[in-house]
DRENPA-3360 file (N, C-alpha, C; in nm, 2 decimals, always signed):
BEGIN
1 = XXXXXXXX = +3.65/+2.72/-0.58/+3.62/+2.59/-0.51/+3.48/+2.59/-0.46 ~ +3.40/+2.73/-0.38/+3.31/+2.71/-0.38/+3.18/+2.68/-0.47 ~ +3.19/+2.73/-0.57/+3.17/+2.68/-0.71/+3.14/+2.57/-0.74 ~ +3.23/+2.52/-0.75/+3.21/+2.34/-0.78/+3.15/+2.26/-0.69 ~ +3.15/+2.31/-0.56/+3.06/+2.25/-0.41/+2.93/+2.27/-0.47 ~ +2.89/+2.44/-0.49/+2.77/+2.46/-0.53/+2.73/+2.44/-0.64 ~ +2.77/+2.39/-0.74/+2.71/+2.28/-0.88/+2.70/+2.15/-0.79 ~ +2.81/+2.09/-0.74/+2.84/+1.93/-0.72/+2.70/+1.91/-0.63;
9 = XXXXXXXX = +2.63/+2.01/-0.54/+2.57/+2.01/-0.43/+2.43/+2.00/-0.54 ~ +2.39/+2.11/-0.60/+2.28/+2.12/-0.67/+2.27/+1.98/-0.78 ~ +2.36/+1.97/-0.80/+2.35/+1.87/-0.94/+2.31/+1.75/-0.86 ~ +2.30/+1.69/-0.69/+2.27/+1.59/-0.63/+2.13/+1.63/-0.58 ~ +2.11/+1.73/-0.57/+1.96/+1.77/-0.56/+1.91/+1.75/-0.70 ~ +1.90/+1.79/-0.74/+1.85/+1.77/-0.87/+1.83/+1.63/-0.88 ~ +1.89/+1.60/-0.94/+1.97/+1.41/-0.95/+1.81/+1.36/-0.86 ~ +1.86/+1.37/-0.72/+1.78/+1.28/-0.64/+1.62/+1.30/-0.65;
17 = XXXXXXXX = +1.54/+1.47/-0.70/+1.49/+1.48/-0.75/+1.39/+1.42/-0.80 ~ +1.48/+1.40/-0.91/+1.46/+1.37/-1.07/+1.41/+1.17/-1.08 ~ +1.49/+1.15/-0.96/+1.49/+0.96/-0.92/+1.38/+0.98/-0.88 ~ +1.34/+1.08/-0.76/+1.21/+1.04/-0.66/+1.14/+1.04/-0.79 ~ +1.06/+1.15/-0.87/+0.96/+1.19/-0.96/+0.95/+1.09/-1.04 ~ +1.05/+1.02/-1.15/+1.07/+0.94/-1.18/+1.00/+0.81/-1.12 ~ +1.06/+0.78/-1.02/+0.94/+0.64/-0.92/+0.82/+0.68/-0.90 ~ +0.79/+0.79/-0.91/+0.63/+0.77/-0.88/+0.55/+0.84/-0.94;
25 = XXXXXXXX = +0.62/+0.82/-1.10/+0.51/+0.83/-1.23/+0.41/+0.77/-1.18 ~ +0.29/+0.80/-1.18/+0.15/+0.69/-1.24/+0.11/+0.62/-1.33 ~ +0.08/+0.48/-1.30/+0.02/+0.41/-1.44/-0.04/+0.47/-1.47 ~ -0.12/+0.43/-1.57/-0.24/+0.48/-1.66/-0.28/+0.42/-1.60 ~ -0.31/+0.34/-1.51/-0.43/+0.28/-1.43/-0.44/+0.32/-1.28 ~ -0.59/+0.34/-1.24/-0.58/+0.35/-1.07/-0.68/+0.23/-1.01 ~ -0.64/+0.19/-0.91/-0.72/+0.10/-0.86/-0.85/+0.19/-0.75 ~ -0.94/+0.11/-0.73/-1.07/+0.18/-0.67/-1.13/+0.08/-0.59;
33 = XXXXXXXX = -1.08/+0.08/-0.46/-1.10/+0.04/-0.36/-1.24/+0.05/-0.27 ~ -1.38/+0.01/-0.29/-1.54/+0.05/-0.30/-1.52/-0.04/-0.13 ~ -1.53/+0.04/-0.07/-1.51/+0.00/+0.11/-1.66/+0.03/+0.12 ~ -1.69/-0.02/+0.29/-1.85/-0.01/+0.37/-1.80/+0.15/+0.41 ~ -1.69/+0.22/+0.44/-1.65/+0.34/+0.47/-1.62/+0.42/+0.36 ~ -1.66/+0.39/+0.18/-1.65/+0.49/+0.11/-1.52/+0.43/+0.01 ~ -1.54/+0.48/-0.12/-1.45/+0.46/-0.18/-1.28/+0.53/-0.21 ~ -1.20/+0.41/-0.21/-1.02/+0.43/-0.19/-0.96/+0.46/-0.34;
41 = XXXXXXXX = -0.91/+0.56/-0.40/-0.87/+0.55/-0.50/-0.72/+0.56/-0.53 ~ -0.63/+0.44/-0.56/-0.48/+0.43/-0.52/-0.43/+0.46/-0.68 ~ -0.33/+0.56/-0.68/-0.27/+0.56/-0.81/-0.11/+0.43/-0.77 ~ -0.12/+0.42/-0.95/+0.03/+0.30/-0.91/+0.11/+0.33/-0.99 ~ +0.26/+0.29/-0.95/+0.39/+0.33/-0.93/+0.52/+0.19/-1.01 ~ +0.50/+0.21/-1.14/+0.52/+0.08/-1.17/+0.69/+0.06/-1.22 ~ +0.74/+0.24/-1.23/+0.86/+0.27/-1.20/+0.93/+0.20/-1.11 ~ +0.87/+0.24/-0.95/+0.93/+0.21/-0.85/+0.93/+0.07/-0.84;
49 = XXXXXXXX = +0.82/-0.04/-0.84/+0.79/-0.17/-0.81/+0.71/-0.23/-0.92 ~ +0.75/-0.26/-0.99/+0.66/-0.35/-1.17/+0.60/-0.43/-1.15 ~ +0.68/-0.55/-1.06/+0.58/-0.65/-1.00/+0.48/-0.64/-0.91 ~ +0.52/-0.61/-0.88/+0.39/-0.55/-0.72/+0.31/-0.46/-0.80 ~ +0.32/-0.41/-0.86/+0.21/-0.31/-0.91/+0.17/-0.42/-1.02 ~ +0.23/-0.52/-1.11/+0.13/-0.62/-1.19/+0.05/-0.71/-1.10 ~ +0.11/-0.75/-1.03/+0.07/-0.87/-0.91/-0.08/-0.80/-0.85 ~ -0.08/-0.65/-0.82/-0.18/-0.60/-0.69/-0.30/-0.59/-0.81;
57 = XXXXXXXX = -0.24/-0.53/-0.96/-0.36/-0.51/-1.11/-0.37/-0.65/-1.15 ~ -0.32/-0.76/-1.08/-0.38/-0.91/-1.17/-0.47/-0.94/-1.03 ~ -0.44/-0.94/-0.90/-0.55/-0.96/-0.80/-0.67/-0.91/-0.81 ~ -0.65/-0.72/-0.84/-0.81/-0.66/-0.88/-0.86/-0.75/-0.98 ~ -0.81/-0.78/-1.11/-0.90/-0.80/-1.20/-0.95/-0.92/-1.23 ~ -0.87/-0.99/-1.10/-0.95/-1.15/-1.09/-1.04/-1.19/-0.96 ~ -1.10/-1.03/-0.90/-1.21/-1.07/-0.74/-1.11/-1.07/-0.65 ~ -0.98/-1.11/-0.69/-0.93/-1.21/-0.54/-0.95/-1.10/-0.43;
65 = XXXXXXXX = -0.93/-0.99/-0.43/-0.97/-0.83/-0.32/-1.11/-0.86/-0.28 ~ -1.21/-0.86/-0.37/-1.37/-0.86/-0.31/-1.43/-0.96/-0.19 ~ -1.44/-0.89/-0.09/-1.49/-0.93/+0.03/-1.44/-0.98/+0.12 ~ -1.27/-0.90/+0.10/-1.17/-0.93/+0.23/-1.22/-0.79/+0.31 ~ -1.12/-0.80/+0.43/-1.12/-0.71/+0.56/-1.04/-0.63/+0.53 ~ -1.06/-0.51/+0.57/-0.88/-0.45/+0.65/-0.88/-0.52/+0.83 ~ -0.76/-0.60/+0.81/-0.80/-0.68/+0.96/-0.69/-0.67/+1.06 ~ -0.65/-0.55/+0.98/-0.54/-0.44/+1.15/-0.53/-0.33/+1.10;
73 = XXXXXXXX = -0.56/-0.28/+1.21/-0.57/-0.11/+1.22/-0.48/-0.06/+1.33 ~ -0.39/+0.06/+1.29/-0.33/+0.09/+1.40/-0.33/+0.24/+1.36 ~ -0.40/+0.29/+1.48/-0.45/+0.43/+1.48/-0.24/+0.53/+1.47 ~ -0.26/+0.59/+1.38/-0.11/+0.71/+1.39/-0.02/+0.60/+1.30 ~ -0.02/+0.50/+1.22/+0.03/+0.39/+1.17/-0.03/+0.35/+1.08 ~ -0.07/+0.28/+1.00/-0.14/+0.25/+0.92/-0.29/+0.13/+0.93 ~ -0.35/+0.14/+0.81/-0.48/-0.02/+0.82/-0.39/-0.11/+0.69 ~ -0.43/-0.29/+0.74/-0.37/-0.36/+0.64/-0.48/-0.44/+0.58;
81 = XXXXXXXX = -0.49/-0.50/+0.47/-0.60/-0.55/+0.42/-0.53/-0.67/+0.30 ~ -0.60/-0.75/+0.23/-0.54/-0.81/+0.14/-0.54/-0.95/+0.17 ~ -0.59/-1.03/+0.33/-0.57/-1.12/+0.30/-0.73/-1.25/+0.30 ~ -0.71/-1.32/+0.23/-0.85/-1.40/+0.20/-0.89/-1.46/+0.27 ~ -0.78/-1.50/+0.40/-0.84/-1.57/+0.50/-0.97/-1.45/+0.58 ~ -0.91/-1.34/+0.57/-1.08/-1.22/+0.65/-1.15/-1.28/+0.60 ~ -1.18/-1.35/+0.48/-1.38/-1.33/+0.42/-1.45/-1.39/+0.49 ~ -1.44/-1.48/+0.59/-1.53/-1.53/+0.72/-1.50/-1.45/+0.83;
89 = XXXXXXXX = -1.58/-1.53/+0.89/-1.60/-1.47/+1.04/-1.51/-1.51/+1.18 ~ -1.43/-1.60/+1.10/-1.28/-1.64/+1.21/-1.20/-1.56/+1.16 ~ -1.19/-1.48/+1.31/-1.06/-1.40/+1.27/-0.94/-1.40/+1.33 ~ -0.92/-1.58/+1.40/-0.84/-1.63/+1.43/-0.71/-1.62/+1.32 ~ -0.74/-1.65/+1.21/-0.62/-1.68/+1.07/-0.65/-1.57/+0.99 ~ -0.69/-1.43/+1.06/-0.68/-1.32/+0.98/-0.52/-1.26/+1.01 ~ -0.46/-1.23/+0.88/-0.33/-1.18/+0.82/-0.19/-1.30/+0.85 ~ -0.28/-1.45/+0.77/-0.22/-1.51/+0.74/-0.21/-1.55/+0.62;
97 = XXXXXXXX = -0.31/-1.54/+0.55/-0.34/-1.59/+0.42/-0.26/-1.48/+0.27 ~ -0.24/-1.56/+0.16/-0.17/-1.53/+0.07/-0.24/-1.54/-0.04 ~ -0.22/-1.51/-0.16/-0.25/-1.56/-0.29/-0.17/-1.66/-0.34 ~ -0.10/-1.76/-0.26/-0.05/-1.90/-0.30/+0.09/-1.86/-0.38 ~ +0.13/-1.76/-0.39/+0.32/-1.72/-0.45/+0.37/-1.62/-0.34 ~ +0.45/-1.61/-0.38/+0.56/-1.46/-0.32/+0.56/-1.36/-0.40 ~ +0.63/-1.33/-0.40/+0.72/-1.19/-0.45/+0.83/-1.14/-0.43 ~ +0.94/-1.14/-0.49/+1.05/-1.08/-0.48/+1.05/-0.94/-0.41;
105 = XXXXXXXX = +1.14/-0.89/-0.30/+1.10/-0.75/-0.29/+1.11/-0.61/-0.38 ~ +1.11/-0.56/-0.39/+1.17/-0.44/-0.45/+1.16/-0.31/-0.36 ~ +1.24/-0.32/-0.32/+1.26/-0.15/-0.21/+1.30/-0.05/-0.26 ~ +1.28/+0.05/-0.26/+1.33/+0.13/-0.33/+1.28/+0.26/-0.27 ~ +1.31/+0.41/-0.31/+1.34/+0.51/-0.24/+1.19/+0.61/-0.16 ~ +1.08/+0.51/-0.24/+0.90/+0.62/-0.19/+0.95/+0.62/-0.03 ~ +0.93/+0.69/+0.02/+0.87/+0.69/+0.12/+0.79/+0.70/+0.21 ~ +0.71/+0.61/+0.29/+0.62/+0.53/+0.38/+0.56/+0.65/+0.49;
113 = XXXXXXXX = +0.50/+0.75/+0.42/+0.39/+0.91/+0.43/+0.28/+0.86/+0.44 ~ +0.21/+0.92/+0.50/+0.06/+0.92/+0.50/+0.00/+0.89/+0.36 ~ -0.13/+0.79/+0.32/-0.12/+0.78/+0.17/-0.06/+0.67/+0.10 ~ +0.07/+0.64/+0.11/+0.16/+0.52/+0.08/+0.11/+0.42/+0.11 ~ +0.08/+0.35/-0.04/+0.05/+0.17/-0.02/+0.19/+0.12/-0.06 ~ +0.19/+0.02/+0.06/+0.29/-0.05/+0.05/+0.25/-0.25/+0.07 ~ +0.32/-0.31/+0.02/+0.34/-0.44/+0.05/+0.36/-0.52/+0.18 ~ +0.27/-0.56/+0.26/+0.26/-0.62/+0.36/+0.40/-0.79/+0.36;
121 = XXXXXXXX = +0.46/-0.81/+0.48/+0.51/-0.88/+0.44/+0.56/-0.98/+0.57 ~ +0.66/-1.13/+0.61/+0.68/-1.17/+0.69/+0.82/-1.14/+0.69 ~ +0.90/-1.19/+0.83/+1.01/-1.18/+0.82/+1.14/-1.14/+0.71 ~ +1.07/-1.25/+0.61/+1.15/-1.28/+0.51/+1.10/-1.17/+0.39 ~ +1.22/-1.10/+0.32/+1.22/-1.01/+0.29/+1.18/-1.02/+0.13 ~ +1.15/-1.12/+0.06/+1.07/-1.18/-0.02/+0.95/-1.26/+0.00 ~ +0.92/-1.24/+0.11/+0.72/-1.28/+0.10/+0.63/-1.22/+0.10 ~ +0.58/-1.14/+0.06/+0.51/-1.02/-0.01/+0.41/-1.13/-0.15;
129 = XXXXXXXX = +0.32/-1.11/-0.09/+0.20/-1.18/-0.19/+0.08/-1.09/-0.21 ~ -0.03/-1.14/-0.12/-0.12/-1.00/-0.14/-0.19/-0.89/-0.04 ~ -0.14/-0.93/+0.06/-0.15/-0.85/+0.16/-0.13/-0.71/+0.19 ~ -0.17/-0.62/+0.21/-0.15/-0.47/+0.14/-0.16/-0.39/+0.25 ~ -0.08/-0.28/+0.32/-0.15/-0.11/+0.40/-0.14/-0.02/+0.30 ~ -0.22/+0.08/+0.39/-0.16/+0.21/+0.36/-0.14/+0.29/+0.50 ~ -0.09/+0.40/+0.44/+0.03/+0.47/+0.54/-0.09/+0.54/+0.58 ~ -0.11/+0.57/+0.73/-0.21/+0.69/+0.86/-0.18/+0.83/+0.84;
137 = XXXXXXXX = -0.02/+0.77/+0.86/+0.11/+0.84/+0.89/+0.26/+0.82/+0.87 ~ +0.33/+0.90/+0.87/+0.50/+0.87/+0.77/+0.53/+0.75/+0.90 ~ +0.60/+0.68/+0.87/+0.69/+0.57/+0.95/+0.82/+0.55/+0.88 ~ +0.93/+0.61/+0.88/+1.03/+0.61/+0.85/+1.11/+0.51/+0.86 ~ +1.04/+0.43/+0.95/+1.15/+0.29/+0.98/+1.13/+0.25/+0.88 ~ +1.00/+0.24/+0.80/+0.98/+0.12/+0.68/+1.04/+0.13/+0.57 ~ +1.11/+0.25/+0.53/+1.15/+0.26/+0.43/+1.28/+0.18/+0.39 ~ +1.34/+0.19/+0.29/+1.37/+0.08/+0.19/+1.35/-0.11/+0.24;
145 = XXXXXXXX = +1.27/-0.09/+0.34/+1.24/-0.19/+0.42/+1.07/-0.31/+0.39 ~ +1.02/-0.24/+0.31/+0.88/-0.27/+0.25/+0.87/-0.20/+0.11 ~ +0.83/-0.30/+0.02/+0.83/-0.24/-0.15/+0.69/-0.14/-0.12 ~ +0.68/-0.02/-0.12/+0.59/+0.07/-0.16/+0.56/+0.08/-0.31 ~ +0.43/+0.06/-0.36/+0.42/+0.04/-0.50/+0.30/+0.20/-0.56 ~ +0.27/+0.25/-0.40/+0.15/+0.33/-0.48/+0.14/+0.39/-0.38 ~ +0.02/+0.56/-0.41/-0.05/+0.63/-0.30/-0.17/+0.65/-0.30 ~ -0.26/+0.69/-0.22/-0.42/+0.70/-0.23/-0.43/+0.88/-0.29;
153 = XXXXXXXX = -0.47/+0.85/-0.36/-0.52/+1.01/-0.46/-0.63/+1.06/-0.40 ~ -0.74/+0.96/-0.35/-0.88/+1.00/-0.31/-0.91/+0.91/-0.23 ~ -1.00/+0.96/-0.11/-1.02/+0.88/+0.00/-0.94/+0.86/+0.12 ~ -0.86/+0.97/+0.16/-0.81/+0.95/+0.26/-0.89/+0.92/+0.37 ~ -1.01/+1.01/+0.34/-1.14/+1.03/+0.45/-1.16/+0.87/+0.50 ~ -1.22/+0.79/+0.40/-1.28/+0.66/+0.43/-1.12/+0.63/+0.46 ~ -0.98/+0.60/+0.49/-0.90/+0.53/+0.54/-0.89/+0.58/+0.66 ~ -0.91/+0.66/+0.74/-0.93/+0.75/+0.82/-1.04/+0.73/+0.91;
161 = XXXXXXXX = -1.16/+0.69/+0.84/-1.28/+0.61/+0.93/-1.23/+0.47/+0.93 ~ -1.19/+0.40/+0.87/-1.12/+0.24/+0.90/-1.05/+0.23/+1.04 ~ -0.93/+0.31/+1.01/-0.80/+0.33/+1.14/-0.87/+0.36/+1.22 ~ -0.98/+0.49/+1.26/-1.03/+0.49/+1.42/-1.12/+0.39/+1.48 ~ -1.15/+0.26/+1.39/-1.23/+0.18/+1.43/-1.22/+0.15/+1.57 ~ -1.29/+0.09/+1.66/-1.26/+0.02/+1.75/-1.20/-0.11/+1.73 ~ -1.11/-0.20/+1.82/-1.04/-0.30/+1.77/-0.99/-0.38/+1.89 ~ -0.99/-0.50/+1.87/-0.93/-0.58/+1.97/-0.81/-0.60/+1.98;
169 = XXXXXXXX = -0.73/-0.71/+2.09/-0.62/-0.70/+2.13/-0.55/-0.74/+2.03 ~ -0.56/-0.81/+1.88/-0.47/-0.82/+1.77/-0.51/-0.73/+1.66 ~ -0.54/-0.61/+1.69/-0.57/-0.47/+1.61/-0.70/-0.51/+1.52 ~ -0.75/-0.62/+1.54/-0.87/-0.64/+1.44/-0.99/-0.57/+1.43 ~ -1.04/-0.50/+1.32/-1.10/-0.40/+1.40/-1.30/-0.47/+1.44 ~ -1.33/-0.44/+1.54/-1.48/-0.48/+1.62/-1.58/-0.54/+1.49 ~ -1.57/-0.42/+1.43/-1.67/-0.36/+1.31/-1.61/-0.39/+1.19 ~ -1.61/-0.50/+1.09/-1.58/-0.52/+0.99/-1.57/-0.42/+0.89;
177 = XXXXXXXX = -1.42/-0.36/+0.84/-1.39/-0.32/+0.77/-1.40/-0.37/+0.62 ~ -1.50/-0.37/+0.52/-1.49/-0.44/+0.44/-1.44/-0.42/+0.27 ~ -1.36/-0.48/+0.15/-1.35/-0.44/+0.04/-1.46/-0.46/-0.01 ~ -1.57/-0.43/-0.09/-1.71/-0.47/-0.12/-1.67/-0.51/-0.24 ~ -1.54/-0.42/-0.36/-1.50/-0.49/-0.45/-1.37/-0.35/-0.52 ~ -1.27/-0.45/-0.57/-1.17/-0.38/-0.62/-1.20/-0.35/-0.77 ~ -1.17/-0.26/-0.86/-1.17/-0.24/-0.97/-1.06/-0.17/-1.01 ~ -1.02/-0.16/-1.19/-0.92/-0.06/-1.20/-1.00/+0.00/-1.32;
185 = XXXX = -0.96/+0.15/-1.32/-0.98/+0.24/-1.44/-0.89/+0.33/-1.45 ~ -0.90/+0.39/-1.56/-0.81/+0.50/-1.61/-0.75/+0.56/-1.54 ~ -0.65/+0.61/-1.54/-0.61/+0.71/-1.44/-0.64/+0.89/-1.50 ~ -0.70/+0.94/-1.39/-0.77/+1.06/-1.43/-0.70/+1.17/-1.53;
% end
């Protein structure tokens, strides 16, 4: 009997494994995030989330990323960035704005770690457009709770100078965090 515990047990390790690794193959593509604090380099995850990872590679490759904000920062939490309303200087209707659709969610098992880009979103558990973080630090709450589509390979450094920014009473940070421009290439 103990036997069959210890296959039944390993074969679920395994198993679960085999799912995580599986989700967070890499495209052949990385996105390259060219900040005023240094370049972000996000591998993506198209296992885990297909649409979110086509939707975030059809935003790079049409500008819509160049010359937003990250316009909340929460030091030990993550910075969020993505929305179009930052490209001025009112930052009254910063992390309201969209790319004009939704998105279905897709939750699924990544986990919301330091690193972890995930899908910014409202209440409603399908509005996820283009709004984007990444993870400071693990937050466990978020999990199966926010479609995670990817993680930062390179540049933790520059997300790390973002989050200690100084920031006002709606986490916005003083000092304009800026995307100067998104691209995608190969993945290394």
């Amino acid at each position: 009997m103990k036997q069959w515990l210890f296959i039944f047990c390993f074969l679920i390790a395994t198993t679960s494994g085999f799912a995580q690794s599986k989700l967070t193959t890499p495209d052949s593509d990385t996105v390259i995030l060219n900040t005023n604090y240094g370049l972000i380099q996000i591998e993506l995850y198209p296992n885990a989330a297909p649409k979110h990872v086509a939707n975030f590679k059809k935003l790079v490759k049409s500008g819509f990323y160049n010359g937003t904000k990250f316009h909340r920062v929460i030091p030990g939490f993550m910075i969020q960035g993505g929305d179009p309303n930052s490209k001025d200087a009112d930052k009254s209707n910063d992390g309201t704005g969209n790319a004009g659709y939704t998105i279905k969610a897709e939750f699924n098992d990544i986990q919301h770690k330091r690193g972890i880009v995930s899908m910014a979103r409202s209440q409603d558990p399908d509005s996820a457009s283009s709004q984007f973080f990444i993870m400071v630090a693990a937050a466990p709450s978020l999990d199966h709770k926010y479609s995670a589509f990817g993680n930062v390979i390179s540049g933790m450094d520059a997300v790390d100078k973002i989050v200690a920014l100084p920031r006002d009473s709606n986490d916005n940070p003083n000092t304009p965090a800026i995307i100067k421009k998104a691209t995608i290439e190969k993945h290394p």
